[in-house]
Chimera marker file (.cmm) of the C-alpha trace (Angstrom):
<marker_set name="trace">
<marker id="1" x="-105.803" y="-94.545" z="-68.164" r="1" g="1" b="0" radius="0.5"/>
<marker id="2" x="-105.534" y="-98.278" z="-67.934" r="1" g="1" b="0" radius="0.5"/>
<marker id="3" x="-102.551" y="-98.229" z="-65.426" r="1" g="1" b="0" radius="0.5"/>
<marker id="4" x="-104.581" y="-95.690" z="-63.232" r="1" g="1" b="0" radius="0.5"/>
<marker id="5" x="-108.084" y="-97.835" z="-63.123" r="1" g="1" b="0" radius="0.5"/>
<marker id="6" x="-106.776" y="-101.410" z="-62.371" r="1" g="1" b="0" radius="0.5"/>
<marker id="7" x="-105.822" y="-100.451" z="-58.798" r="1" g="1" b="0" radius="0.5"/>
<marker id="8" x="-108.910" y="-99.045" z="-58.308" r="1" g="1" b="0" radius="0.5"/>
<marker id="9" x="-111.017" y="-102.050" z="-59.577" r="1" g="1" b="0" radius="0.5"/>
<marker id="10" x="-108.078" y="-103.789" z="-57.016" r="1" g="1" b="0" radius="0.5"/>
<marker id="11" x="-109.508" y="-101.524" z="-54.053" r="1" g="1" b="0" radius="0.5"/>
<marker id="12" x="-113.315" y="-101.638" z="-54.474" r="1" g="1" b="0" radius="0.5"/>
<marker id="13" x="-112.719" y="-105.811" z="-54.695" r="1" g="1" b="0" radius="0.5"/>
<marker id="14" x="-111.059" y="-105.585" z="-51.420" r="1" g="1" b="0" radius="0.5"/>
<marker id="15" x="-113.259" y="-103.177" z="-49.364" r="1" g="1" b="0" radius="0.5"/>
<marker id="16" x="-116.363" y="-105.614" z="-50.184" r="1" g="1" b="0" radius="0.5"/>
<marker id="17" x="-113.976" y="-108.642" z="-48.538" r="1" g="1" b="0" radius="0.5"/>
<marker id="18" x="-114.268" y="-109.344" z="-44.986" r="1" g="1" b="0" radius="0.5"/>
<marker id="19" x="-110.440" y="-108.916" z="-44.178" r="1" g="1" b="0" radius="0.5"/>
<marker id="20" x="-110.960" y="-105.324" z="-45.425" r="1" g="1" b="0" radius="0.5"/>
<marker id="21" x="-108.733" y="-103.955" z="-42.120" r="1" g="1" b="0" radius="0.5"/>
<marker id="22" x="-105.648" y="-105.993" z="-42.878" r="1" g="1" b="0" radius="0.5"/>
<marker id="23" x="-105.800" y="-104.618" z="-46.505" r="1" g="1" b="0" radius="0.5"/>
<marker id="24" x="-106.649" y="-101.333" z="-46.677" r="1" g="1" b="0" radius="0.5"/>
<marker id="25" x="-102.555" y="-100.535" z="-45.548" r="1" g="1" b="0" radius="0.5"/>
<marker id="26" x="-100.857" y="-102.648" z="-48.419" r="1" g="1" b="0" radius="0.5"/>
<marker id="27" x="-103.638" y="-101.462" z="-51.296" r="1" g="1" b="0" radius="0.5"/>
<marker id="28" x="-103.246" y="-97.672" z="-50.041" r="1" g="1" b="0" radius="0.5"/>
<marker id="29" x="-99.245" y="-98.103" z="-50.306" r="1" g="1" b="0" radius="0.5"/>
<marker id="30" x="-100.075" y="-99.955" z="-53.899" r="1" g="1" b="0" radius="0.5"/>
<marker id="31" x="-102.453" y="-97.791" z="-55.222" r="1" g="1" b="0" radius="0.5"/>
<marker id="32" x="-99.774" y="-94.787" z="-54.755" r="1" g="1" b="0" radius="0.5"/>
<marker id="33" x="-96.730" y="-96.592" z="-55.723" r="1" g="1" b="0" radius="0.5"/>
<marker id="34" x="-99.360" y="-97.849" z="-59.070" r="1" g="1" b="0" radius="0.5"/>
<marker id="35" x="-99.704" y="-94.081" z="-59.393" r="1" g="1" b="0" radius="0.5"/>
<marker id="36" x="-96.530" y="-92.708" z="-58.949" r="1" g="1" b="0" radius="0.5"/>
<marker id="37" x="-95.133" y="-95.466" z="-61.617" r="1" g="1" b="0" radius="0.5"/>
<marker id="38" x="-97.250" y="-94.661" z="-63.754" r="1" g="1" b="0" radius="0.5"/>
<marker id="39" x="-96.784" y="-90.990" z="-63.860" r="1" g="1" b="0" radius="0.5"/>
<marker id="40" x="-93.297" y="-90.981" z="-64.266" r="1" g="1" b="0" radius="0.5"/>
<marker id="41" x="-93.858" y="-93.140" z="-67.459" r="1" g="1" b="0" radius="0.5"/>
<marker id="42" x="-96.309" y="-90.593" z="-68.273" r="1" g="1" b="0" radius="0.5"/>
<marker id="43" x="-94.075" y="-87.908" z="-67.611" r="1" g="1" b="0" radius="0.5"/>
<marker id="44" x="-90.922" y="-89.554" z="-69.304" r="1" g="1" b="0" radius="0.5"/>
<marker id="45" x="-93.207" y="-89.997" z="-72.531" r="1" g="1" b="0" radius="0.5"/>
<marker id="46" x="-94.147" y="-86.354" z="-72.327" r="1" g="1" b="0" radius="0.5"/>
<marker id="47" x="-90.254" y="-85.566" z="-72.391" r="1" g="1" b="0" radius="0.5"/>
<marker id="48" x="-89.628" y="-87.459" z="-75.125" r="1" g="1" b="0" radius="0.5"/>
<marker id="49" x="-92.223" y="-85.664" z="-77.631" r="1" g="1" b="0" radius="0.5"/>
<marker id="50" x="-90.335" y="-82.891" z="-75.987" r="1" g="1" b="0" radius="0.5"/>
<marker id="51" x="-86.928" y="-83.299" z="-77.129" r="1" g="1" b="0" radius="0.5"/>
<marker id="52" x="-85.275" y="-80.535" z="-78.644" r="1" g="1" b="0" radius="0.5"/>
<marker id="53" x="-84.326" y="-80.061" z="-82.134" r="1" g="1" b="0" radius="0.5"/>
<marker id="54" x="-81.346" y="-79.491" z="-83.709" r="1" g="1" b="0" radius="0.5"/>
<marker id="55" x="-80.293" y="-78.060" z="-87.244" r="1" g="1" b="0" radius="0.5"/>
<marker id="56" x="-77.668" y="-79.901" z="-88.834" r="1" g="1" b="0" radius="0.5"/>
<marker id="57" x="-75.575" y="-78.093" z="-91.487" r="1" g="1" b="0" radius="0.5"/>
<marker id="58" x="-77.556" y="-79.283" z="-94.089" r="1" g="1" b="0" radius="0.5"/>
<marker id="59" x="-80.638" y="-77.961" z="-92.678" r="1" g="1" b="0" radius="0.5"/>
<marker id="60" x="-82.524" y="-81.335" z="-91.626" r="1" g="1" b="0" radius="0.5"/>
<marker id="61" x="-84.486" y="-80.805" z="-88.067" r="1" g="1" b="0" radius="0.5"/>
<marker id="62" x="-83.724" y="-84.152" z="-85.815" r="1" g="1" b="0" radius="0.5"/>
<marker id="63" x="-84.886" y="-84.411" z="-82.289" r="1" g="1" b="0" radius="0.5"/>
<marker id="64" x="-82.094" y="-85.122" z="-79.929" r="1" g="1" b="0" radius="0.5"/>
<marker id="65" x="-83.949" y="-88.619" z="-78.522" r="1" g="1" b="0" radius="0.5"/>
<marker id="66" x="-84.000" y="-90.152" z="-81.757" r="1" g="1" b="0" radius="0.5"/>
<marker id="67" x="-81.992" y="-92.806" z="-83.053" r="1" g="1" b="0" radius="0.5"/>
<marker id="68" x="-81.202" y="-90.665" z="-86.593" r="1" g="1" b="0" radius="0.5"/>
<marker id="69" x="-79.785" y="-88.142" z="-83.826" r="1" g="1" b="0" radius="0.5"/>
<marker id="70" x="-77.250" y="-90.901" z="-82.682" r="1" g="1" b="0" radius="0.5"/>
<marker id="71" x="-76.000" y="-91.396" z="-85.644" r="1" g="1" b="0" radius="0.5"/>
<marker id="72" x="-75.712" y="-88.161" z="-86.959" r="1" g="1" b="0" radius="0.5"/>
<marker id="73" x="-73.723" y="-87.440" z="-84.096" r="1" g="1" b="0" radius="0.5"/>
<marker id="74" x="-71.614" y="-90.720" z="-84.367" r="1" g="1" b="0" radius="0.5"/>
<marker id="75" x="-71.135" y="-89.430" z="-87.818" r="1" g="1" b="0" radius="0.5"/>
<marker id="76" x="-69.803" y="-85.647" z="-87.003" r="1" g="1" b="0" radius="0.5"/>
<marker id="77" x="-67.438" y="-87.181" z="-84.442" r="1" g="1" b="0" radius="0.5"/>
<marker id="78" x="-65.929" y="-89.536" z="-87.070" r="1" g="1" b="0" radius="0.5"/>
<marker id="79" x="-65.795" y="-86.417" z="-89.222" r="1" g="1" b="0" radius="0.5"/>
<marker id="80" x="-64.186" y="-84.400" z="-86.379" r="1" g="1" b="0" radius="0.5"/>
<marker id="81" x="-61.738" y="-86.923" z="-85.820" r="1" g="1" b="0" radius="0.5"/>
<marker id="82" x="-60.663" y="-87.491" z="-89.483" r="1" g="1" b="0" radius="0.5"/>
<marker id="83" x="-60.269" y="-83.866" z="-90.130" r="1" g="1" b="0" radius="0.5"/>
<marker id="84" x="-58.758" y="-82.778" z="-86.977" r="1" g="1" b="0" radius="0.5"/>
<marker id="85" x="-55.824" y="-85.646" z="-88.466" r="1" g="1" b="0" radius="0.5"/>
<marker id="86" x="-55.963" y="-84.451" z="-91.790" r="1" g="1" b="0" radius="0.5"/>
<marker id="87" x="-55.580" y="-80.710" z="-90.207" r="1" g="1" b="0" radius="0.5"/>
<marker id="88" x="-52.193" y="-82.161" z="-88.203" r="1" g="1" b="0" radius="0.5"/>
<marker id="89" x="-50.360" y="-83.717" z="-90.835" r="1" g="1" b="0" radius="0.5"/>
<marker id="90" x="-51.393" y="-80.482" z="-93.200" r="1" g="1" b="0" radius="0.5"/>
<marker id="91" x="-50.064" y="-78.213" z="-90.179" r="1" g="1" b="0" radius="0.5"/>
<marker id="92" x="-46.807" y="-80.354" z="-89.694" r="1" g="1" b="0" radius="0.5"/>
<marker id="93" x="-46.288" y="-80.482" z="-93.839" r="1" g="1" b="0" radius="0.5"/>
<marker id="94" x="-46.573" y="-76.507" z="-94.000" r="1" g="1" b="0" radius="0.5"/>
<marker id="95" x="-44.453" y="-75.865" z="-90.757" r="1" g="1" b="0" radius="0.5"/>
<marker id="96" x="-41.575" y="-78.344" z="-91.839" r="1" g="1" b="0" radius="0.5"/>
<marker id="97" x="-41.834" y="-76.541" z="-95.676" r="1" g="1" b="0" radius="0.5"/>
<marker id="98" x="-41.340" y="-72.948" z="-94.052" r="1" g="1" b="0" radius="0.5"/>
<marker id="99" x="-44.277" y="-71.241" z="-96.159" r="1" g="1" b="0" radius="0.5"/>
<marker id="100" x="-47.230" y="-70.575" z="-96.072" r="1" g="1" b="0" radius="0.5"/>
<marker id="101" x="-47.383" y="-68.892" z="-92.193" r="1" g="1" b="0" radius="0.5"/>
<marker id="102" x="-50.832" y="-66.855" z="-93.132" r="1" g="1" b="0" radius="0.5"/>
<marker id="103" x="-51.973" y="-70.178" z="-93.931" r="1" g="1" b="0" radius="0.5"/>
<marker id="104" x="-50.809" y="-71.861" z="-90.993" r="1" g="1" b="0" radius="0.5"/>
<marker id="105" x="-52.190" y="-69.082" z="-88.452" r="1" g="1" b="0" radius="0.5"/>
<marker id="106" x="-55.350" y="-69.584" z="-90.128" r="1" g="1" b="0" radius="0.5"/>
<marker id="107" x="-55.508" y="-73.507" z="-89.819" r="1" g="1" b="0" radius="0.5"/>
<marker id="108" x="-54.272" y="-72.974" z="-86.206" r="1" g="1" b="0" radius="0.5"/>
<marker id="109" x="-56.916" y="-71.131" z="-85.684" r="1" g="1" b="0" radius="0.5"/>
<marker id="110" x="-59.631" y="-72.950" z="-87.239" r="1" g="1" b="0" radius="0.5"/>
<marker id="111" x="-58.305" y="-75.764" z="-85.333" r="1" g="1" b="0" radius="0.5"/>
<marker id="112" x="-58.540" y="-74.237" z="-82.236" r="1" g="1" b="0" radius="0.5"/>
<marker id="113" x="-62.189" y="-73.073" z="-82.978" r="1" g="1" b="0" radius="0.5"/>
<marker id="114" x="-63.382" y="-76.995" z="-83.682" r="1" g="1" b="0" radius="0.5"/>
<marker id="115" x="-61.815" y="-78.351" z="-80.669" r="1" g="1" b="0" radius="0.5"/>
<marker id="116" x="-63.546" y="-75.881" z="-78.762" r="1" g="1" b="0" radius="0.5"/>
<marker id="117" x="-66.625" y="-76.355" z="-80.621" r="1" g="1" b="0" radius="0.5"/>
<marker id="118" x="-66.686" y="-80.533" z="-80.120" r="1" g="1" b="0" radius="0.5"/>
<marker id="119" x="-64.888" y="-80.396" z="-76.545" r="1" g="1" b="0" radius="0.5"/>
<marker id="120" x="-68.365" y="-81.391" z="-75.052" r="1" g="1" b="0" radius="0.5"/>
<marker id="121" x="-69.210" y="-83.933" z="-77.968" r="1" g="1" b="0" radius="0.5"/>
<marker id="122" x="-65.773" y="-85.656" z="-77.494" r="1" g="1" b="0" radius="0.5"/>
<marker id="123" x="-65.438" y="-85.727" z="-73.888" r="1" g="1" b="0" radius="0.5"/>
<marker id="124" x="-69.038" y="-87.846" z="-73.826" r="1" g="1" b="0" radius="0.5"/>
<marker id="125" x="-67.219" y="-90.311" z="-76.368" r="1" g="1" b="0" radius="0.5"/>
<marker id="126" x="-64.336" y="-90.338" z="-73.985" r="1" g="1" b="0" radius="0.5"/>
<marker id="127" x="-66.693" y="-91.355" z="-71.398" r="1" g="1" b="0" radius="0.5"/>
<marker id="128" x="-68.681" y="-94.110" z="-72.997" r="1" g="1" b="0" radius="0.5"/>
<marker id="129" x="-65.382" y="-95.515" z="-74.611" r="1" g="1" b="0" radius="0.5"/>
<marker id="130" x="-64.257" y="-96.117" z="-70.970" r="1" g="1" b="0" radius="0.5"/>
<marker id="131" x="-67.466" y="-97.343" z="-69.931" r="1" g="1" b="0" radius="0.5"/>
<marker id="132" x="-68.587" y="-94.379" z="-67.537" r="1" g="1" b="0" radius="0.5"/>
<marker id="133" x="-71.394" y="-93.024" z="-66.622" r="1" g="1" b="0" radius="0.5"/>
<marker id="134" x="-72.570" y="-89.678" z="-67.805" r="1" g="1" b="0" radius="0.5"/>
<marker id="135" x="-75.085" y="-87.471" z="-66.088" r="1" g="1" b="0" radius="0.5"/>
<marker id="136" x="-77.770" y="-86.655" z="-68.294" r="1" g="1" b="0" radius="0.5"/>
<marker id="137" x="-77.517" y="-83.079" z="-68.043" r="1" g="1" b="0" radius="0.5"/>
<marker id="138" x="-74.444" y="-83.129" z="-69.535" r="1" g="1" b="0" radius="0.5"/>
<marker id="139" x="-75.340" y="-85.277" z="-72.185" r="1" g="1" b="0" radius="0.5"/>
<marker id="140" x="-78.418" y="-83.009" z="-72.995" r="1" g="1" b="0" radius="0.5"/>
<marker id="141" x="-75.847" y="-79.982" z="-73.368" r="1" g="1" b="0" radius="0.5"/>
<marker id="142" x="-73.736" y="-81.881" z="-75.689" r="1" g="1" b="0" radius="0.5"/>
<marker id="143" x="-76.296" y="-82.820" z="-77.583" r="1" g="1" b="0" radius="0.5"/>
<marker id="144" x="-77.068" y="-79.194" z="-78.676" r="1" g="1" b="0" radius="0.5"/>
<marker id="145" x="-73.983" y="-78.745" z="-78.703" r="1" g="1" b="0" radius="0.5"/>
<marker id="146" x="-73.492" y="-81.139" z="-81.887" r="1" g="1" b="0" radius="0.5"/>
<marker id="147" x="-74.339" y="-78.577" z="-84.728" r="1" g="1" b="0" radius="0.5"/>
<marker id="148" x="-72.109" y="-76.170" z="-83.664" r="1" g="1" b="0" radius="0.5"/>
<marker id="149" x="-69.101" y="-78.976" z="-84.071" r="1" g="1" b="0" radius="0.5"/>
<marker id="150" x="-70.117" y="-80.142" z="-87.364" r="1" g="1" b="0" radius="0.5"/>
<marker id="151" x="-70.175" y="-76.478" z="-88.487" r="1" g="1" b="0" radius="0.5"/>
<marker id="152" x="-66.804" y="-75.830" z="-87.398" r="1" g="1" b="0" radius="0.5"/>
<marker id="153" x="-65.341" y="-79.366" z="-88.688" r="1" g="1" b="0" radius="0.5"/>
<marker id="154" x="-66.878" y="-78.583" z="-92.153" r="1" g="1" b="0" radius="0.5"/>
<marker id="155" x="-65.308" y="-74.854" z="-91.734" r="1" g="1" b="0" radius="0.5"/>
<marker id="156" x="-61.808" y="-76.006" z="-90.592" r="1" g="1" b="0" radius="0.5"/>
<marker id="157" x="-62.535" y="-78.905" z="-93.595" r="1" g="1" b="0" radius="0.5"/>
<marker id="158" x="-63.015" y="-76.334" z="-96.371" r="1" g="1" b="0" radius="0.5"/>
<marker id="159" x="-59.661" y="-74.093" z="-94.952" r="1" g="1" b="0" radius="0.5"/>
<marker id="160" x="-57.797" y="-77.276" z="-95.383" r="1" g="1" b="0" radius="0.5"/>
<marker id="161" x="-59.164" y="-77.812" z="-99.182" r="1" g="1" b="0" radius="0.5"/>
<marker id="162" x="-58.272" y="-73.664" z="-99.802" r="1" g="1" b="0" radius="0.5"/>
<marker id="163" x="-55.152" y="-74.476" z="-98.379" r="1" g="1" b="0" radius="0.5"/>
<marker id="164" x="-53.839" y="-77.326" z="-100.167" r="1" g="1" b="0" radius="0.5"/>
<marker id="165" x="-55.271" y="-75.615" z="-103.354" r="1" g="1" b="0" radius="0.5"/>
<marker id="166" x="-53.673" y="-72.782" z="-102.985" r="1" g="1" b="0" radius="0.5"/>
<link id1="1" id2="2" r="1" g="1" b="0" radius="0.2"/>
<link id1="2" id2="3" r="1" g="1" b="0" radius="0.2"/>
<link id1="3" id2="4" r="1" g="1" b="0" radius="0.2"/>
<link id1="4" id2="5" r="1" g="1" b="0" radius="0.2"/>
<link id1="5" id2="6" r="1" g="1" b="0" radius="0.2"/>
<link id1="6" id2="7" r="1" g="1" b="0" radius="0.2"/>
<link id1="7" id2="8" r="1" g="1" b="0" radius="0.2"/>
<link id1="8" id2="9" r="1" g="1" b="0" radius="0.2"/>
<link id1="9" id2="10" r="1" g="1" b="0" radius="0.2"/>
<link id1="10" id2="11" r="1" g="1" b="0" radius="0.2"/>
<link id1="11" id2="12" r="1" g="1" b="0" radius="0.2"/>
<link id1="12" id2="13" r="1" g="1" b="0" radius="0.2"/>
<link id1="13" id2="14" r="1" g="1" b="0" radius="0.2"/>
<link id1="14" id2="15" r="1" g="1" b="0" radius="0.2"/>
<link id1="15" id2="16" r="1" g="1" b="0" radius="0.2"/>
<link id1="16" id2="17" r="1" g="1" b="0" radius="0.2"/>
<link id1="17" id2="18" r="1" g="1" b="0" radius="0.2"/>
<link id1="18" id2="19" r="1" g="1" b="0" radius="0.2"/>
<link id1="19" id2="20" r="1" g="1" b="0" radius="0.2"/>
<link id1="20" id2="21" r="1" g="1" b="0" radius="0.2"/>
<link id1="21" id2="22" r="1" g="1" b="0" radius="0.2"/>
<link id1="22" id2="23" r="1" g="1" b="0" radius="0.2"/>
<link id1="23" id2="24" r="1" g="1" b="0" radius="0.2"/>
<link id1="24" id2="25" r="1" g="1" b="0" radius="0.2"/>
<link id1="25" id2="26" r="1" g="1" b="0" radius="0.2"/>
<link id1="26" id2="27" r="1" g="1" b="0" radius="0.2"/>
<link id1="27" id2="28" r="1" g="1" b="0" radius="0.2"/>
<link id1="28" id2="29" r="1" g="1" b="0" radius="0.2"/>
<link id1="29" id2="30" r="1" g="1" b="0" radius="0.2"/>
<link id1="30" id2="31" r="1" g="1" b="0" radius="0.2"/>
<link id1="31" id2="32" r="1" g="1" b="0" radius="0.2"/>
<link id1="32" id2="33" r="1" g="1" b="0" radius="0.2"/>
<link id1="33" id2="34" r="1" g="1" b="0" radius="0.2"/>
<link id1="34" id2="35" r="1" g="1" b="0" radius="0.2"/>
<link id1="35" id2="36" r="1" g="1" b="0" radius="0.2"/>
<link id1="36" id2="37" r="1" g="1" b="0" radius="0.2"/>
<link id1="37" id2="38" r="1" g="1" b="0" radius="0.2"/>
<link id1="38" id2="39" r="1" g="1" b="0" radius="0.2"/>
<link id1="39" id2="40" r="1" g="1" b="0" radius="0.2"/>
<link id1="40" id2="41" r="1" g="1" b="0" radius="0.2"/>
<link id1="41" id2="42" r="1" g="1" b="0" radius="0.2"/>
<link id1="42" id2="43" r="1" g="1" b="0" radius="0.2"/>
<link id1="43" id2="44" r="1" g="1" b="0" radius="0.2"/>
<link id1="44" id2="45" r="1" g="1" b="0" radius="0.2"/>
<link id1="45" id2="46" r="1" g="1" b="0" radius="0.2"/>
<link id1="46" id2="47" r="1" g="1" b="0" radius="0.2"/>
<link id1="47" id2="48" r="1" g="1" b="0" radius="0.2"/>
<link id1="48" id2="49" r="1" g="1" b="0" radius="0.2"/>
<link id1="49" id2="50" r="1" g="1" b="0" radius="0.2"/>
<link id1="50" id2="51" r="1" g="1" b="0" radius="0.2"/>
<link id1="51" id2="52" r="1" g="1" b="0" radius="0.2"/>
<link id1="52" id2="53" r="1" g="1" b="0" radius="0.2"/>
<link id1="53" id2="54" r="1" g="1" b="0" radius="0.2"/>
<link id1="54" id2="55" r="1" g="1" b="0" radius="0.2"/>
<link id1="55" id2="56" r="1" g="1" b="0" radius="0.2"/>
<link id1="56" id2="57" r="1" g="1" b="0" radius="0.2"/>
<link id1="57" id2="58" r="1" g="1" b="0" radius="0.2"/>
<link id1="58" id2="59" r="1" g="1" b="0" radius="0.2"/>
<link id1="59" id2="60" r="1" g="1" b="0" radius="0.2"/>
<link id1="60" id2="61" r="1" g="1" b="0" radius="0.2"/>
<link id1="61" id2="62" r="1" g="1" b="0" radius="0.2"/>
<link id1="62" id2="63" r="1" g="1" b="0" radius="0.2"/>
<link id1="63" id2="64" r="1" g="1" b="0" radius="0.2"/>
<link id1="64" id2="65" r="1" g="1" b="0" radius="0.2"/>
<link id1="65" id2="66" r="1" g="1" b="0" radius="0.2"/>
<link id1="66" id2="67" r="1" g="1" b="0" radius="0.2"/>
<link id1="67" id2="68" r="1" g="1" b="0" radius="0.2"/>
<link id1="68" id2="69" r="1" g="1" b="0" radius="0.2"/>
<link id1="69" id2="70" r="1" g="1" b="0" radius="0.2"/>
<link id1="70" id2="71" r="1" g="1" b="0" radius="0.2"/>
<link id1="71" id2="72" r="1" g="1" b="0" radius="0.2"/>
<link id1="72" id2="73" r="1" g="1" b="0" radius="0.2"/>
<link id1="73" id2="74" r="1" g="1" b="0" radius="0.2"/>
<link id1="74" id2="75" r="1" g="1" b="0" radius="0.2"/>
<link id1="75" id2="76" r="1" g="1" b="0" radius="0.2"/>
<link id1="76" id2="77" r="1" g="1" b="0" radius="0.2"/>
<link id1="77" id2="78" r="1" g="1" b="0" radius="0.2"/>
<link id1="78" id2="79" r="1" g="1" b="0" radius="0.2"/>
<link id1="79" id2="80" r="1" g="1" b="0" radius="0.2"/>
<link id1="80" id2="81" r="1" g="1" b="0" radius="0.2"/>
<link id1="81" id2="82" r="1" g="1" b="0" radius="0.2"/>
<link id1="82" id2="83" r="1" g="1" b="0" radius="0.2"/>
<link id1="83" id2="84" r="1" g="1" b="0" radius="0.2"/>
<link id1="84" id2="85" r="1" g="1" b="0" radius="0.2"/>
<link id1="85" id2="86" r="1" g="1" b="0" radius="0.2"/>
<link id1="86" id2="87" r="1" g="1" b="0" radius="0.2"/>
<link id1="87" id2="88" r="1" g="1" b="0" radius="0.2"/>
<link id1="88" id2="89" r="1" g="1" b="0" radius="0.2"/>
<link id1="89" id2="90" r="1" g="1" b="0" radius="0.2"/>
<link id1="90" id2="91" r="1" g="1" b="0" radius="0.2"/>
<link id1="91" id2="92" r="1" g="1" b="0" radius="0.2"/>
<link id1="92" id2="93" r="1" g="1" b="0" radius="0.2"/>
<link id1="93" id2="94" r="1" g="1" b="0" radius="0.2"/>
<link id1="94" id2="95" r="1" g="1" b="0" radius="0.2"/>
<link id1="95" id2="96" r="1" g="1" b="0" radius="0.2"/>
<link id1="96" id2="97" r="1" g="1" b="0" radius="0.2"/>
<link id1="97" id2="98" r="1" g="1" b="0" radius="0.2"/>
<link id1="98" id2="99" r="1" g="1" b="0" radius="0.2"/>
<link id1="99" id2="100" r="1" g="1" b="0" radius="0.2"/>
<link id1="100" id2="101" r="1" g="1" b="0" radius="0.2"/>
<link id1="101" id2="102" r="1" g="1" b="0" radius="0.2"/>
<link id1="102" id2="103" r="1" g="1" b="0" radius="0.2"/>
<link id1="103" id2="104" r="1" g="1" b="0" radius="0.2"/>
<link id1="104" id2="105" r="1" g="1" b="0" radius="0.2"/>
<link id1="105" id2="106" r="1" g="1" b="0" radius="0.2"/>
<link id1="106" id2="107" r="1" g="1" b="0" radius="0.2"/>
<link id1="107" id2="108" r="1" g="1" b="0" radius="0.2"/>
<link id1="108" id2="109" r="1" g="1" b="0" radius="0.2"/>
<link id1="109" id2="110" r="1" g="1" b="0" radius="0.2"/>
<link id1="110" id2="111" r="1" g="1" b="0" radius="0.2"/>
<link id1="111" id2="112" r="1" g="1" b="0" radius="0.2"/>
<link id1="112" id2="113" r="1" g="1" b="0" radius="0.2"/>
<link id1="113" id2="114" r="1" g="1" b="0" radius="0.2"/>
<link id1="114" id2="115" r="1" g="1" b="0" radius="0.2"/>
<link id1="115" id2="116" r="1" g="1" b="0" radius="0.2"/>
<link id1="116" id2="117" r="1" g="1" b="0" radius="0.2"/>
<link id1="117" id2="118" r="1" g="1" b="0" radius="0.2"/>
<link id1="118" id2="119" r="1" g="1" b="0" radius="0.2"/>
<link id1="119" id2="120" r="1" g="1" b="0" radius="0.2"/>
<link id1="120" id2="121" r="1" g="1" b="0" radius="0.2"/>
<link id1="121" id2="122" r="1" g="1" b="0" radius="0.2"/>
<link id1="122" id2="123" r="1" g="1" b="0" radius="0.2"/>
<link id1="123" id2="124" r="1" g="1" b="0" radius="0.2"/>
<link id1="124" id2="125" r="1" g="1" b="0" radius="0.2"/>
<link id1="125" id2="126" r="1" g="1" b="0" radius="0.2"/>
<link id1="126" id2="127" r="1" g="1" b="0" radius="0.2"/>
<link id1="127" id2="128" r="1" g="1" b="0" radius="0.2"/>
<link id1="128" id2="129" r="1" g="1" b="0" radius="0.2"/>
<link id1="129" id2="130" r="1" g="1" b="0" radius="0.2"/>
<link id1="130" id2="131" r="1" g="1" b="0" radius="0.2"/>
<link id1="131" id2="132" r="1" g="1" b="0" radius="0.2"/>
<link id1="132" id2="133" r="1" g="1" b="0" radius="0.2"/>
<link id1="133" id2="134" r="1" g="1" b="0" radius="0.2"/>
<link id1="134" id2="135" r="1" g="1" b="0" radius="0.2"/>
<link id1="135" id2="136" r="1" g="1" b="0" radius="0.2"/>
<link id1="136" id2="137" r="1" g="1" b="0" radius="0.2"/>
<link id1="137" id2="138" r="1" g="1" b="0" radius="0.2"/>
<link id1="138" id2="139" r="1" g="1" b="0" radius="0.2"/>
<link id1="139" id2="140" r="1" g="1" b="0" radius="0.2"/>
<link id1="140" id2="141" r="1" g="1" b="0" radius="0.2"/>
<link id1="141" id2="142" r="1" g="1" b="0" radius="0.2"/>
<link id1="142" id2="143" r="1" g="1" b="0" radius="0.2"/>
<link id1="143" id2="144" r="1" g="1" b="0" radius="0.2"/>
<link id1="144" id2="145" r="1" g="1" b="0" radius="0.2"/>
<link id1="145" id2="146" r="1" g="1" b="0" radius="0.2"/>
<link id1="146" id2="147" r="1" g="1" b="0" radius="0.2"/>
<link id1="147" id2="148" r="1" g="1" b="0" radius="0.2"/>
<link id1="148" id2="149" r="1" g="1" b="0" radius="0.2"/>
<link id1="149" id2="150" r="1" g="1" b="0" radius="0.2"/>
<link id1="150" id2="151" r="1" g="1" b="0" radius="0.2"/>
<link id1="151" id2="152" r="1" g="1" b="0" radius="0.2"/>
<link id1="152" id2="153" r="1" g="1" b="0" radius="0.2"/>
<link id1="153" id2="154" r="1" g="1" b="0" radius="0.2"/>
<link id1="154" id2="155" r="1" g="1" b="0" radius="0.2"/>
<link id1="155" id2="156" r="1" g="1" b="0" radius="0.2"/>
<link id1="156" id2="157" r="1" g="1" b="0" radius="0.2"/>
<link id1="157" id2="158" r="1" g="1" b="0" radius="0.2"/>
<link id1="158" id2="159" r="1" g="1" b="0" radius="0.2"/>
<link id1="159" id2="160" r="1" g="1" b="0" radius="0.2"/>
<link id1="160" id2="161" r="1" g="1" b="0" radius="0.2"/>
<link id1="161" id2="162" r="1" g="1" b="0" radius="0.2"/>
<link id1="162" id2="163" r="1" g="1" b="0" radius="0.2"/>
<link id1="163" id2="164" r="1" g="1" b="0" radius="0.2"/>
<link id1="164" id2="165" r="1" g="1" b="0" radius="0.2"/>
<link id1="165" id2="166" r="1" g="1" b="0" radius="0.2"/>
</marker_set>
């Protein structure tokens, strides 16, 4: 390892000079710092071939760390928001009309089940729309957390579709 060796090279170079005393401190201190640095990078690499995957409702695999993951997740939250308006103004239209209250109960309900499903993915939007910072823990359990919102979006989608067809 190339980030490993050079402070070694560093050391033998200095323990041949004739100030060797004054040195042998700061190139101790170096050589461990060199280290350390180096095996976090190490060790952050080795997380990132770790990443988990997750199953989209399609069925395509995407590891949480990658970009397509960002944007599939950018994507179900546009979804989520677009459906969770289409799911009010079909709610308010079937409430004011005075049919329908199987339907209703069963919208309500569906639309209880995706807010609960994407309460995780939309509170990190919240955050990052007003600039805060988010702990990475909790950005690693709303990134699994994804799936299961795009399921229940697409569910509470295809209620509204049965609904207004029926």
């Amino acid at each position: 390892m190339h980030c490993l060796s050079e402070p070694v090279v560093c050391l033998r170079s200095i323990s041949r000079s004739p100030c060797r005393g004054r040195f042998d401190r700061a190139v101790a201190i170096t050589l461990r710092a060199t280290t350390t640095w180096c095996c976090l990078i190490i060790g952050l690499t080795g997380l990132t071939a770790c990443a988990p995957l997750v199953t989209t409702a399609d069925g395509t695999r995407i590891r949480t760390n990658s970009a397509e993951f960002r944007d599939y997740a950018a994507q179900v939250f546009r979804v989520h928001n677009e459906i969770t308006a289409t799911l009010a103004y079909t709610l308010d239209d079937l409430e004011s009309s005075g049919a329908h209250s199987e339907a209703v109960a069963r919208l309500i309900d569906a639309d209880d089940r995706m807010q609960q499903a994407c309460y995780a993915v939309n509170e990190i939007a919240i955050a990052r729309r007003d600039e805060q910072k988010v702990p990475l823990k909790k950005l690693k359990r709303a990134a699994e957390l994804v799936p299961g919102c795009e399921n229940a979006t697409l569910e509470a989608k295809k209620l509204i579709a049965d609904v207004d067809s029926g």
